[in-house]
N, CA, C and O atoms as a printed pandas DataFrame, in Angstrom:
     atom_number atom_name residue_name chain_id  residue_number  x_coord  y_coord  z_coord
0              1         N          UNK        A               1  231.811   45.736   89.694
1              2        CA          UNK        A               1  231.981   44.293   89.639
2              3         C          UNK        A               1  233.357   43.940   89.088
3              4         O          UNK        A               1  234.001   43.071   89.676
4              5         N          UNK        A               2  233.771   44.429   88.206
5              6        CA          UNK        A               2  235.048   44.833   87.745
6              7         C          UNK        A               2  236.494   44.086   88.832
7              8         O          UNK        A               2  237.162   43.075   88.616
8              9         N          UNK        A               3  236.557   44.956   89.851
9             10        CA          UNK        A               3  237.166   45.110   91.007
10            11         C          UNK        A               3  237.202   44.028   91.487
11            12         O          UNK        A               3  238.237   43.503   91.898
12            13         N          UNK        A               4  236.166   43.557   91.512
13            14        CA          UNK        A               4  236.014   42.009   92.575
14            15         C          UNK        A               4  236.818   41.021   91.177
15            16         O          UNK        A               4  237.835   40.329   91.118
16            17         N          UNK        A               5  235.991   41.320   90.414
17            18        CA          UNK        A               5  237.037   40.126   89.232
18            19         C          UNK        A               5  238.080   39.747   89.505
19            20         O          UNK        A               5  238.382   38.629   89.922
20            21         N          UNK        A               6  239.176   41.210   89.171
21            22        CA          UNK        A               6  240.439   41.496   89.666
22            23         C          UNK        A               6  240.777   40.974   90.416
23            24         O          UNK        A               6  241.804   40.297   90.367
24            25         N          UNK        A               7  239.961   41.102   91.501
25            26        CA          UNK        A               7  240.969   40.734   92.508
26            27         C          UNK        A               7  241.001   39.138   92.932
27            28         O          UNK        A               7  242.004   38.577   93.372
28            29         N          UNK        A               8  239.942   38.618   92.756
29            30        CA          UNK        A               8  239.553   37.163   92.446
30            31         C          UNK        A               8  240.895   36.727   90.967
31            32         O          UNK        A               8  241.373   35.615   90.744
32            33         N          UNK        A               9  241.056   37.458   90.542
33            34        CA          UNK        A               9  241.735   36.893   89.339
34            35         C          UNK        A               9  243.388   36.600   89.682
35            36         O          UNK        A               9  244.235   35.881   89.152
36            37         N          UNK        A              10  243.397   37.459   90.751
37            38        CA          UNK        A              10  244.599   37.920   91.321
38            39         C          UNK        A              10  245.077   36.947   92.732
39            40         O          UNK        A              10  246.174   36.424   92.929
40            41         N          UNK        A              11  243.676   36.913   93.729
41            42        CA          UNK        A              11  244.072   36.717   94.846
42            43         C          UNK        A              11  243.572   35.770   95.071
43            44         O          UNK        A              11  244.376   34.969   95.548
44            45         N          UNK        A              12  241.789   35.070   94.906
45            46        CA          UNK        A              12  241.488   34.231   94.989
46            47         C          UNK        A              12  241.547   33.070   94.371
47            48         O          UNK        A              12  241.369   31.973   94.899
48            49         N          UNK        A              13  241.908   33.381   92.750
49            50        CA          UNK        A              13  241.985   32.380   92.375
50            51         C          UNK        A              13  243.015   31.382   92.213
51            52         O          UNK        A              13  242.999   30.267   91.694
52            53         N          UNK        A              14  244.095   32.192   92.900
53            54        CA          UNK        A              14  245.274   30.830   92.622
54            55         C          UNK        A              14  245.042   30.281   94.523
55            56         O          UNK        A              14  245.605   29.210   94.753
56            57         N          UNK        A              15  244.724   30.557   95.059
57            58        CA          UNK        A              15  243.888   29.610   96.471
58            59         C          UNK        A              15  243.138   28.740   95.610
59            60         O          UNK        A              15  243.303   27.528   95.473
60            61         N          UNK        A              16  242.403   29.385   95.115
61            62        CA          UNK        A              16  240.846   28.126   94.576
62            63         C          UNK        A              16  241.208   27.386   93.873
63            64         O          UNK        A              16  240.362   26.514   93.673
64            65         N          UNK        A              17  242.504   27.196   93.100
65            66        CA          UNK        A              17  243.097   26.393   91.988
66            67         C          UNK        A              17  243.393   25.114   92.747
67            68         O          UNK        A              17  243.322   24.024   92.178
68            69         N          UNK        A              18  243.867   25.284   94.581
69            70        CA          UNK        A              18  244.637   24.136   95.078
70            71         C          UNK        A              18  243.665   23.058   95.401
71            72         O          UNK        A              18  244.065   21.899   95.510
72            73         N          UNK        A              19  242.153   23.432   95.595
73            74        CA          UNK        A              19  241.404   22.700   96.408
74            75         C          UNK        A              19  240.211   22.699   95.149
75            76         O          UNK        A              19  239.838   21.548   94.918
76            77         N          UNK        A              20  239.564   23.699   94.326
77            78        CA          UNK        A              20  238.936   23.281   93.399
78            79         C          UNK        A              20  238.757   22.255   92.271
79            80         O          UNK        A              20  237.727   22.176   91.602
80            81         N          UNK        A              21  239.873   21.449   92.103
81            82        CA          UNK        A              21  239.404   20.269   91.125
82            83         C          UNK        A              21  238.968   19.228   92.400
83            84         O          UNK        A              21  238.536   18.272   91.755
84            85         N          UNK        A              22  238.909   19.070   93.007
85            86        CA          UNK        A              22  238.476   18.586   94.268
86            87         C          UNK        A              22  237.105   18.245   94.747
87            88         O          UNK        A              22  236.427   17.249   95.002
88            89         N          UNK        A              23  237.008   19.707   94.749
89            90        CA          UNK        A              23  235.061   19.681   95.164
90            91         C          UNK        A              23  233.877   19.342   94.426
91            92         O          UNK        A              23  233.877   19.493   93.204
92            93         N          UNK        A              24  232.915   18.920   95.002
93            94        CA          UNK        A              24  231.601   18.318   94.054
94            95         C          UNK        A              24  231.180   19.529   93.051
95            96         O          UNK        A              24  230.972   19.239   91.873
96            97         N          UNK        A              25  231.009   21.279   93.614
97            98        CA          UNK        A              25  230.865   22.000   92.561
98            99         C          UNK        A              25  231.473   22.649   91.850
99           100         O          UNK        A              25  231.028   23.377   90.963
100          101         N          UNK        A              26  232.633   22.463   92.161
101          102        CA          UNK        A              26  233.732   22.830   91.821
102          103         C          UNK        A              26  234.420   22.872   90.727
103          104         O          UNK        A              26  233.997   21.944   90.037
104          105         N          UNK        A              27  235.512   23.605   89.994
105          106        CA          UNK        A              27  236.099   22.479   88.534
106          107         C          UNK        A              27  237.307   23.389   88.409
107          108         O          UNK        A              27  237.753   24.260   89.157
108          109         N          UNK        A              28  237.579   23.063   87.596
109          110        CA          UNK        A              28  239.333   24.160   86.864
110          111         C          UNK        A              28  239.182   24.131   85.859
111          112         O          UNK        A              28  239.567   23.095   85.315
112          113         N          UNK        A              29  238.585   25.139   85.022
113          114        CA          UNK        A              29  238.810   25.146   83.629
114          115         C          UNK        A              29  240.506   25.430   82.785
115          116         O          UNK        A              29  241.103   26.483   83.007
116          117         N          UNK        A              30  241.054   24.447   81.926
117          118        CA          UNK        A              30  242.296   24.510   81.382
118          119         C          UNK        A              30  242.423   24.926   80.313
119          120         O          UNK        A              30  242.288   24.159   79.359
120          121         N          UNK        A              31  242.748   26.384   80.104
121          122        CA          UNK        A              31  242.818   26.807   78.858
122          123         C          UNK        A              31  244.204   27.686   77.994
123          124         O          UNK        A              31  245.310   27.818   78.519
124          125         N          UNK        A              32  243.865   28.199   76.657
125          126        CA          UNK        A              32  244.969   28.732   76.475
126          127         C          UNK        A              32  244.498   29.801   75.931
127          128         O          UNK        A              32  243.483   29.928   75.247
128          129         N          UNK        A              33  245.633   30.940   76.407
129          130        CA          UNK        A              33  245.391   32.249   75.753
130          131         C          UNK        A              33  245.120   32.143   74.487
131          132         O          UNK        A              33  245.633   31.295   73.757
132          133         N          UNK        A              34  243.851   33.451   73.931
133          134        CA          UNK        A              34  243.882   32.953   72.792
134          135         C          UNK        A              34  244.741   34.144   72.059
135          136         O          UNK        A              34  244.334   34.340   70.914
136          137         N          UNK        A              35  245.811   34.966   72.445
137          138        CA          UNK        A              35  246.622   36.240   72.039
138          139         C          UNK        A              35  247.799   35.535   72.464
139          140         O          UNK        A              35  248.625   35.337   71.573
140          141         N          UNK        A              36  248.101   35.068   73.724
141          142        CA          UNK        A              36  249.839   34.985   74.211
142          143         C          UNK        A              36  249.751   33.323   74.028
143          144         O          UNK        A              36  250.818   32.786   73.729
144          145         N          UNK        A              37  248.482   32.388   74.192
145          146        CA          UNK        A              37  249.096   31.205   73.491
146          147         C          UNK        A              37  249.585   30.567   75.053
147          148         O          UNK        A              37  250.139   29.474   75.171
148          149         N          UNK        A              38  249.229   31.570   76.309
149          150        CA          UNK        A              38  249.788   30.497   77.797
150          151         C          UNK        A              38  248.890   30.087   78.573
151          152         O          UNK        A              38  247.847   30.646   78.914
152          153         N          UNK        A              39  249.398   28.870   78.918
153          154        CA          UNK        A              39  248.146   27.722   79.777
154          155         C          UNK        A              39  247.578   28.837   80.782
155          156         O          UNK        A              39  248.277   29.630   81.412
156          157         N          UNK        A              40  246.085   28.743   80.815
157          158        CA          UNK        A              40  245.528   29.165   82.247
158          159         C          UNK        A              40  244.791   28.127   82.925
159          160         O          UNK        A              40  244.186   27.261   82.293
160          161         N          UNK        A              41  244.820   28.184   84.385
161          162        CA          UNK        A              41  243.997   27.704   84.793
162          163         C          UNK        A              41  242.791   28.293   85.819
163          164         O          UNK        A              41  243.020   28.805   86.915
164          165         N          UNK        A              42  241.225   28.074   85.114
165          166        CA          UNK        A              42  240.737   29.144   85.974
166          167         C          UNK        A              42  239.708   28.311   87.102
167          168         O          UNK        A              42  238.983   27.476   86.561
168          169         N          UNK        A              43  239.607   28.405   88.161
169          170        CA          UNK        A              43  238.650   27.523   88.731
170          171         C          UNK        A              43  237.039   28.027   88.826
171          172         O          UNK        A              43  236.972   29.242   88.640
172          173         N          UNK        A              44  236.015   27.537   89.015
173          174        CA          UNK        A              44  234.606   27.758   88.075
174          175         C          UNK        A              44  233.902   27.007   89.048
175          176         O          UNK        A              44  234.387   25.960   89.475
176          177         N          UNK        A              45  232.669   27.486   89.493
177          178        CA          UNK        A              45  231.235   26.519   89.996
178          179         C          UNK        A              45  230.965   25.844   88.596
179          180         O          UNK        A              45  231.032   26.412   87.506
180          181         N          UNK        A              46  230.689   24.699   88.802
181          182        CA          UNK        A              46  230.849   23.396   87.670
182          183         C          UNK        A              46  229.726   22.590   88.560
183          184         O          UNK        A              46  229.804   22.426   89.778
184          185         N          UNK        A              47  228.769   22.166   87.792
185          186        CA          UNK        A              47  227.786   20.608   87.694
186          187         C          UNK        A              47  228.047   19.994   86.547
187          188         O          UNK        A              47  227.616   20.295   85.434
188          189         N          UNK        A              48  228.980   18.860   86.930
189          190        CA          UNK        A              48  229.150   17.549   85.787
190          191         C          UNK        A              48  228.289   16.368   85.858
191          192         O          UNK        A              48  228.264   15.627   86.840
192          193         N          UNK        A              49  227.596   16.204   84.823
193          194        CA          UNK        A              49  226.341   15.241   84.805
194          195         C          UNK        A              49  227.842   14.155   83.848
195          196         O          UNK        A              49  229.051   14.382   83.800
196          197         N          UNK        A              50  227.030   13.040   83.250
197          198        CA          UNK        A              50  227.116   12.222   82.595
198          199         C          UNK        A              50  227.635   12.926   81.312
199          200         O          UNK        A              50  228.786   12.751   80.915
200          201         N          UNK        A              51  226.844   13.636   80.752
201          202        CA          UNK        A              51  226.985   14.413   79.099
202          203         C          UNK        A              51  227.241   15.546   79.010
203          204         O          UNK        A              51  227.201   16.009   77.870
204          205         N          UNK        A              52  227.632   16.528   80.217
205          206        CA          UNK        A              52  227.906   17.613   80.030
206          207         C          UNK        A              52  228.496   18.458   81.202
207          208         O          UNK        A              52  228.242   18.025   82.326
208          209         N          UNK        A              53  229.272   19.640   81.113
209          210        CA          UNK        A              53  229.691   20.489   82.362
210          211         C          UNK        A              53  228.550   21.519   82.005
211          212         O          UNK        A              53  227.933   21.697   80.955
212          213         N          UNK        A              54  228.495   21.990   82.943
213          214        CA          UNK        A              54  227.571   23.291   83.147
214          215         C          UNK        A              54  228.279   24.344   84.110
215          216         O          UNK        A              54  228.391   24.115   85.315
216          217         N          UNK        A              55  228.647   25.256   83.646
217          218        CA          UNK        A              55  229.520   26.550   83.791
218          219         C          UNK        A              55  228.771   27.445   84.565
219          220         O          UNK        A              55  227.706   27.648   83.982
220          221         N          UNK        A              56  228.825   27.919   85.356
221          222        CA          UNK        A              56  228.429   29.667   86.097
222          223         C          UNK        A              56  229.061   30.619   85.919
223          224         O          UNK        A              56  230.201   30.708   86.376
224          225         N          UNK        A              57  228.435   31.679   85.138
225          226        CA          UNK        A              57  229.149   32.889   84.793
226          227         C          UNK        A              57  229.326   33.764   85.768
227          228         O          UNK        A              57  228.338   34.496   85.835
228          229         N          UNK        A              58  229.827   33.927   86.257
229          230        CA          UNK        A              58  229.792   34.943   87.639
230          231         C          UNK        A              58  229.864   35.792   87.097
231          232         O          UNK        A              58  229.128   36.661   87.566
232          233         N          UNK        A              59  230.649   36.244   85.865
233          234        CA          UNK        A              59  230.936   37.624   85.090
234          235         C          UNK        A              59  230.972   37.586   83.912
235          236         O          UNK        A              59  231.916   38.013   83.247
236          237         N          UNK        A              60  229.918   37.052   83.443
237          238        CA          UNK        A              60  229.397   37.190   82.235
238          239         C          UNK        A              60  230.116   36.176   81.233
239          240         O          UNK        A              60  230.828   35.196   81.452
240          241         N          UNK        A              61  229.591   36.869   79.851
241          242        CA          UNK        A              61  230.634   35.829   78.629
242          243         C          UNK        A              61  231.715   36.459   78.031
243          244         O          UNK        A              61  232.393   36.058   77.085
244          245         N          UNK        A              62  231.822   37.592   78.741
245          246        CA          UNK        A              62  233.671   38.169   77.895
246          247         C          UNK        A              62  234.394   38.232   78.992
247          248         O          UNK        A              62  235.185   39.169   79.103
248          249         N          UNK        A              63  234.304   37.457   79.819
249          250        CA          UNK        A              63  235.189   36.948   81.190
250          251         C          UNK        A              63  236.683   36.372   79.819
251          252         O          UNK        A              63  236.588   35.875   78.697
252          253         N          UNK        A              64  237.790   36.735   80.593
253          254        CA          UNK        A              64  239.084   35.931   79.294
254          255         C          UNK        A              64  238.656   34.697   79.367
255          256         O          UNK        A              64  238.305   34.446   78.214
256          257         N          UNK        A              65  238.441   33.623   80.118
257          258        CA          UNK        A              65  238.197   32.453   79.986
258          259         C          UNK        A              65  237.271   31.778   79.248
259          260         O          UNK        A              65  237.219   30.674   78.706
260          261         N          UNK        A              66  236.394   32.932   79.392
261          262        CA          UNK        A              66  234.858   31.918   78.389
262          263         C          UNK        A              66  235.326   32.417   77.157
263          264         O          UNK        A              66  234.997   31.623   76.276
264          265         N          UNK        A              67  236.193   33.760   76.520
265          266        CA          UNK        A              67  236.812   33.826   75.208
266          267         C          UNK        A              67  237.651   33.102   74.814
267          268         O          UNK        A              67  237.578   32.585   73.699
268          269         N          UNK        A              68  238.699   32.886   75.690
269          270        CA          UNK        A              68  239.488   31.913   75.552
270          271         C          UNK        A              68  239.034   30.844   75.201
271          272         O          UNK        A              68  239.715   30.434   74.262
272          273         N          UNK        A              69  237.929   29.894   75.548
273          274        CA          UNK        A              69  237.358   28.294   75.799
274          275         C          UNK        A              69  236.922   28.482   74.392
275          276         O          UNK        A              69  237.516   27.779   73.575
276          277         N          UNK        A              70  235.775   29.487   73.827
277          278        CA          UNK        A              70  234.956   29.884   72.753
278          279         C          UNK        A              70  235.851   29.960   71.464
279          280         O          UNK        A              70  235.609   29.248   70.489
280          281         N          UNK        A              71  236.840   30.805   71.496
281          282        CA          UNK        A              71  237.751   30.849   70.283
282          283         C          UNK        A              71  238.572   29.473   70.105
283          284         O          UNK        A              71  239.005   29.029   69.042
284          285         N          UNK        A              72  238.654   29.067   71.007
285          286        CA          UNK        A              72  239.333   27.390   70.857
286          287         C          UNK        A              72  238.790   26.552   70.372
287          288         O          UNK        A              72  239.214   25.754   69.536
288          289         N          UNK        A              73  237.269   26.670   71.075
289          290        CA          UNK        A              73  236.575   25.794   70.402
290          291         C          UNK        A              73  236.686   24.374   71.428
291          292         O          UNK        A              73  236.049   23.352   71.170
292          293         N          UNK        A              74  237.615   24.505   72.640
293          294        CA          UNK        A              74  237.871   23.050   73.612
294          295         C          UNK        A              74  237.947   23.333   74.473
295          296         O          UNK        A              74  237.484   24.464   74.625
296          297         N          UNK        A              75  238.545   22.669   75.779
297          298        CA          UNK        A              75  239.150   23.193   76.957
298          299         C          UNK        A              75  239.022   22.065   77.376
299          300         O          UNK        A              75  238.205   21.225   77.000
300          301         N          UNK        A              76  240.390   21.906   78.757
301          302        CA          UNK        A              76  239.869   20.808   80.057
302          303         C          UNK        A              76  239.473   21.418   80.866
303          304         O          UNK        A              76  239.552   22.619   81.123
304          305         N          UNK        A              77  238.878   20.371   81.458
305          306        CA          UNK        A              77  238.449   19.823   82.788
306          307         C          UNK        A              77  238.676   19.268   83.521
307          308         O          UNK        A              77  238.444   18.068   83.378
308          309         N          UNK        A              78  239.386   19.815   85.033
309          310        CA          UNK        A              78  239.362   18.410   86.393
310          311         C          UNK        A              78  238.567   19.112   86.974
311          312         O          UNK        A              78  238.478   20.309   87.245
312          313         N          UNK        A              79  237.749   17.848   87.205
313          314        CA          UNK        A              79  236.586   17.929   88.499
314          315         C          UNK        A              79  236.495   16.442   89.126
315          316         O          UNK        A              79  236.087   15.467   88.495
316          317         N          UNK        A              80  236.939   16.419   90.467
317          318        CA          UNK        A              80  236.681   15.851   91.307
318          319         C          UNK        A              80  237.439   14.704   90.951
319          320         O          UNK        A              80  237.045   13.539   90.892
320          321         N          UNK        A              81  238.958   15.319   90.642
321          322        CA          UNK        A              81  240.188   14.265   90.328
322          323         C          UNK        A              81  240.568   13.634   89.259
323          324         O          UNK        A              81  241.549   12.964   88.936
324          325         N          UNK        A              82  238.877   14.233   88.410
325          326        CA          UNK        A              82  239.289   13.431   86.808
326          327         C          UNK        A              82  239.116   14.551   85.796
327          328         O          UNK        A              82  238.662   15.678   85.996
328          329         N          UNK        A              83  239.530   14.059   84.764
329          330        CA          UNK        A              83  239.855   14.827   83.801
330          331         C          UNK        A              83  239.093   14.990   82.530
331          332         O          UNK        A              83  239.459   14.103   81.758
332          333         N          UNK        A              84  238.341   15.624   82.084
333          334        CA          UNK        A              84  237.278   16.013   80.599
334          335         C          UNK        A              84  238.169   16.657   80.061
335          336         O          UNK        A              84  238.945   17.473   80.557
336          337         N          UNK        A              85  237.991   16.007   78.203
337          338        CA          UNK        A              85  238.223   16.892   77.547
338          339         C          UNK        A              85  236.668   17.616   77.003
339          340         O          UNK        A              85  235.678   16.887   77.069
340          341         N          UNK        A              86  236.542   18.684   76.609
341          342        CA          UNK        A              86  235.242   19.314   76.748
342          343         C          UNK        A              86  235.436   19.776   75.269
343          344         O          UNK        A              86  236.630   20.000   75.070
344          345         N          UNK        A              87  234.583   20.016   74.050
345          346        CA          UNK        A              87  234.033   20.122   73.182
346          347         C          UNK        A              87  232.904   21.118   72.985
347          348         O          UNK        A              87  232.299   21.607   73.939
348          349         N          UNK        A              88  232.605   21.441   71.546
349          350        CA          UNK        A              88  231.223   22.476   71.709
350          351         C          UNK        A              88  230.603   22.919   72.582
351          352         O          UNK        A              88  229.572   22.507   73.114
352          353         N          UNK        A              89  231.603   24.345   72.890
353          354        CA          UNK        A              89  230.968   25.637   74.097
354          355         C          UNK        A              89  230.022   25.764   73.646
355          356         O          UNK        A              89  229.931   25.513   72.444
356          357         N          UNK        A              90  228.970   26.171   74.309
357          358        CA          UNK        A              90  227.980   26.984   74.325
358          359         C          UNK        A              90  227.657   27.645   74.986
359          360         O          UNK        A              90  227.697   27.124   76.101
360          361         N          UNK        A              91  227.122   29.123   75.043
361          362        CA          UNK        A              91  226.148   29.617   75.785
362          363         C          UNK        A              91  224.551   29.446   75.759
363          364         O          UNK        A              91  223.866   29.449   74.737
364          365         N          UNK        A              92  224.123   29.309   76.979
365          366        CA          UNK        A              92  222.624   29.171   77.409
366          367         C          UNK        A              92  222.369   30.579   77.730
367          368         O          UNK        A              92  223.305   31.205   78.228
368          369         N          UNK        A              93  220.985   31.324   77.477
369          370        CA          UNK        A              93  220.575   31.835   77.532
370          371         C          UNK        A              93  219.598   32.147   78.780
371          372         O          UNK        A              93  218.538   31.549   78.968
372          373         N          UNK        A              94  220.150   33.250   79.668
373          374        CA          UNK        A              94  219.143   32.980   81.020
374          375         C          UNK        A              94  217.443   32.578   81.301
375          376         O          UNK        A              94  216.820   32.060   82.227
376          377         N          UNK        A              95  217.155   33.048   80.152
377          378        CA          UNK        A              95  216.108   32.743   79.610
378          379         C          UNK        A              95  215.412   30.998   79.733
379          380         O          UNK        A              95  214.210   30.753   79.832
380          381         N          UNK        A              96  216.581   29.908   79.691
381          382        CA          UNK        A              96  215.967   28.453   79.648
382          383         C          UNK        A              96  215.966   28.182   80.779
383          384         O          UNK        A              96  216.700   28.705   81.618
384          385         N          UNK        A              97  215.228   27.408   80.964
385          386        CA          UNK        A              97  215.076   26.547   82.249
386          387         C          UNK        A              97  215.929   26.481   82.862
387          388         O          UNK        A              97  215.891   26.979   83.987
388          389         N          UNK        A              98  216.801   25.991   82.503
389          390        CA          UNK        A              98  218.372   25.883   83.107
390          391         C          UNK        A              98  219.025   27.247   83.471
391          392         O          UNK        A              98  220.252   27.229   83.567
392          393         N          UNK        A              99  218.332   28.526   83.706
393          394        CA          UNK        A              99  218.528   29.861   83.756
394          395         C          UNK        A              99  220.031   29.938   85.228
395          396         O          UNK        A              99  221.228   30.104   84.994
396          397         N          UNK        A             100  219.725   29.852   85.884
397          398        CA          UNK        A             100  221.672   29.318   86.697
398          399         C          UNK        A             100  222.935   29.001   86.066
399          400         O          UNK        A             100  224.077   29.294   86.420
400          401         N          UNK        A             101  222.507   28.325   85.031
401          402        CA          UNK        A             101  223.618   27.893   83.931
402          403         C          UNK        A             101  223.885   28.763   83.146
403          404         O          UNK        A             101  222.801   29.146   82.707
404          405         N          UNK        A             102  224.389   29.118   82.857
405          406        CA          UNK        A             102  224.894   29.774   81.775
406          407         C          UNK        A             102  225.587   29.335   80.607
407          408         O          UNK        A             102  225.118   29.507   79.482
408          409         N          UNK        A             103  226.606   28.813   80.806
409          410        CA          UNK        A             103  227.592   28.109   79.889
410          411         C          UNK        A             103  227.315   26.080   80.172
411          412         O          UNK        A             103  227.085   25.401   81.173
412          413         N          UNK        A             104  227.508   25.754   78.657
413          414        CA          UNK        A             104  227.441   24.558   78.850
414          415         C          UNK        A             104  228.752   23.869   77.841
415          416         O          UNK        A             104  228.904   24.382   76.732
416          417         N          UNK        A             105  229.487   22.951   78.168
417          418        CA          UNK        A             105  230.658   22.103   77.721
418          419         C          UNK        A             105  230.606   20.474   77.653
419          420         O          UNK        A             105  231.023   19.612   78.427
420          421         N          UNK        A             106  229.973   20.418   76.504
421          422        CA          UNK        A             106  229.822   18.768   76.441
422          423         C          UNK        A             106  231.443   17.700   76.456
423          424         O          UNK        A             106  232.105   17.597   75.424
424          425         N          UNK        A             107  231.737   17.218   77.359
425          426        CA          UNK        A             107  232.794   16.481   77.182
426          427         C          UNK        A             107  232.512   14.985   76.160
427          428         O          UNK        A             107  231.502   14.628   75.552
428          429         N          UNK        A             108  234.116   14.232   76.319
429          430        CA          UNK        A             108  234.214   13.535   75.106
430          431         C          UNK        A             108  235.043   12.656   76.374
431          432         O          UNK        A             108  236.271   12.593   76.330
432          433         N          UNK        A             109  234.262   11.980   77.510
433          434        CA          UNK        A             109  234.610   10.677   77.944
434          435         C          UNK        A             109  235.529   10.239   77.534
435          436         O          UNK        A             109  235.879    9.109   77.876
């Protein structure tokens, strides 16, 4: 699984960066290294309700991005042209109802 990351990290994701803040499931998470301190931007299956983003881990929670978001403690968000600032990461546990979700990011409207 590794491999596919990579190469998604590499090849797909700066494609998915141009058209992902865009789409209904779509999003760009905006973050910063939490070692070198430089903007990333990663794009993410995202459901934005009213009170919250809801994240898909495709690769788990020591993906750099969900460390990155977690040690920050913030991150943005464009989805679907607008912009969240997002607040208290969490992880969900596959275990809840919400078992698809994984990660959840309450924004601050």
């Amino acid at each position: 699984m590794r491999v596919i990351a990579r190469f998604n990290k590499y090849v797909t994701n700066p494609l998915q960066r141009l058209w992902a803040p865009w789409l209904p499931y779509m999003a760009v998470i905006e973050h910063t290294g939490r070692k070198s301190g430089k903007p990333y931007r990663t794009p993410v299956m995202a459901f934005v309700d009213s009170r919250s983003v809801r994240v898909v881990l495709n690769y788990g929670e020591h993906s750099d991005w969900v460390r990155n978001v977690r040690a920050a403690g913030s991150a943005q968000v464009r989805h679907r042209g607008r912009h969240y600032h997002l607040s208290n990461p969490r992880i969900i546990p596959a275990s809840d109802q919400k078992a698809r979700f994984v990660a959840s990011l309450a924004p601050r409207l």
